[in-house]
N, C-alpha and C positions, 0 to 999 in steps of 0.2 A: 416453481420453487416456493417453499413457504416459509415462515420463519412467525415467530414470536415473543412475547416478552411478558413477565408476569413482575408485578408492583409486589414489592419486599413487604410494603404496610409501611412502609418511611419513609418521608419524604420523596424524592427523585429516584431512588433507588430499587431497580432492577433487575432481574434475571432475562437474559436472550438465550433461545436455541433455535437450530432450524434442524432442516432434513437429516444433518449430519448424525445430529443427536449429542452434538455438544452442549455445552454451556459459558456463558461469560457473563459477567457483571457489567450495567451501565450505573452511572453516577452521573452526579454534575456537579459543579461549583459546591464546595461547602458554605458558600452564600446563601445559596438556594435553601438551607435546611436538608441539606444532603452530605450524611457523610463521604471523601473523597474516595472513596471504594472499586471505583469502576471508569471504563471506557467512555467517553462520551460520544454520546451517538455518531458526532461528525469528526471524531477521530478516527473512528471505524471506517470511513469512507477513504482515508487517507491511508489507514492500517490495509484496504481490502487493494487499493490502487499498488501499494507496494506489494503484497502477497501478491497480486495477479501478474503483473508484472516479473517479479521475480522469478518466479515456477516458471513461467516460461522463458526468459533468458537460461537461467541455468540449464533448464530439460535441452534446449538448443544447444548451448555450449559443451555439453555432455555428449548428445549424437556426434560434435566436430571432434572430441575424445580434446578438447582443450584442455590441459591441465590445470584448472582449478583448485586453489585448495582454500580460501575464503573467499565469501559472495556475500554482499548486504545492498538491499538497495534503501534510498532515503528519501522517503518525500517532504519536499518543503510545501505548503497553502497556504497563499496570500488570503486576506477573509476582509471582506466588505466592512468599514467600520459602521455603518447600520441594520439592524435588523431585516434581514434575516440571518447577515453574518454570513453569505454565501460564498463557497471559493472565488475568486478574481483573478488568481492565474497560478499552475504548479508549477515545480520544478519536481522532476525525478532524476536522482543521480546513481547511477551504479556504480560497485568499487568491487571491482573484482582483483585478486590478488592470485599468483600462480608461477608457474615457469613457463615460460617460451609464448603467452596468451596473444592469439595473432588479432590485432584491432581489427581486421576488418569481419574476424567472426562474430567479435562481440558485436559491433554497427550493425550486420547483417540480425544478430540476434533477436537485437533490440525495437530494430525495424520491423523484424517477423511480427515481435510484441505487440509492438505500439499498431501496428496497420489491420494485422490481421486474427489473432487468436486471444488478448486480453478484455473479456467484455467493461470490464470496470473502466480501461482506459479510453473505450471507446464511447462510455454513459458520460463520463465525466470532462473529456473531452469536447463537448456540446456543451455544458454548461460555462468552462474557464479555459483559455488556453492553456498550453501543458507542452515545459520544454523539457530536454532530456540532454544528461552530458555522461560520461563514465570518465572514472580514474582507473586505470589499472598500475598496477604497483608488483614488479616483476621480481621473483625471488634469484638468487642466485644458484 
C-alpha cells in the first residue's frame, strides 16, 4: 500500500491520497498557524478503526439477512497527556437499529471483526487496549 501527502505552501496544511486515488485534507490546531481545514492525522486512525470495523460488521449482518436499517459505529481514544499523545485505551461502540436484530449475530459479527478480518483493529490493538459494547435499538 502506498499513500501520500503534499504541503498546501501553508502552514500544517495538506493534501493525502493513496491507491484509491482519493483525496482528503489534513490540518491541525489553528494554533499551529494552520487553518482548521482538515483531518488531523490521528483522527484518521480513529476515522480508519471505525470504517474498518464497520464494513465488516454490517457486510456480516447483511449475509445473516439481519434487518438493518441504521448502522453507525463510534470510536472513543483515550490520549496520553504527554507527547506523543498516543492512544491509551479505545472504546468502539456500535448502534445498530432495525426489526427483529438477533444480538447474538451482531456479538458474533463483531467478534468476526475484532479477531479476524479488521487490520486497523488488529495494528491498533498492540498499541492500546480496545473495548467493544453495541446498542441496538429495535423498531417496531
Amino acid at each position: 500500500m502506498d499513500a501520500k501527502v503534499v504541503w498546501k505552501s501553508e502552514g500544517l496544511a495538506f493534501t493525502g491520497t493513496a491507491e484509491s486515488g482519493h483525496f482528503l485534507n489534513l490540518g491541525s490546531h489553528g494554533e499551529v498557524g494552520t487553518p482548521n481545514d482538515g483531518f488531523r492525522p490521528v483522527e484518521l486512525l480513529a476515522v480508519s478503526l471505525a470504517g474498518c470495523t464497520a464494513m465488516d460488521v454490517i457486510s456480516i449482518l447483511q449475509k445473516k439477512k439481519e434487518q438493518v436499517v441504521s448502522f453507525d459505529v463510534s470510536v472513543h481514544a483515550d490520549r496520553a497527556d504527554e507527547h506523543p499523545l498516543v492512544f491509551t485505551s479505545i472504546e468502539i461502540v456500535y448502534h445498530v437499529t432495525g426489526t427483529h436484530i438477533h444480538t447474538e449475530a451482531l456479538e458474533r459479527a463483531i467478534e468476526l471483526s475484532t479477531t479476524k478480518y479488521c487490520p486497523a483493529f488488529a495494528m491498533l490493538s498492540k498499541a492500546a487496549p480496545i473495548r467493544t459494547r453495541f446498542e441496538i435499538d429495535e423498531l417496531e
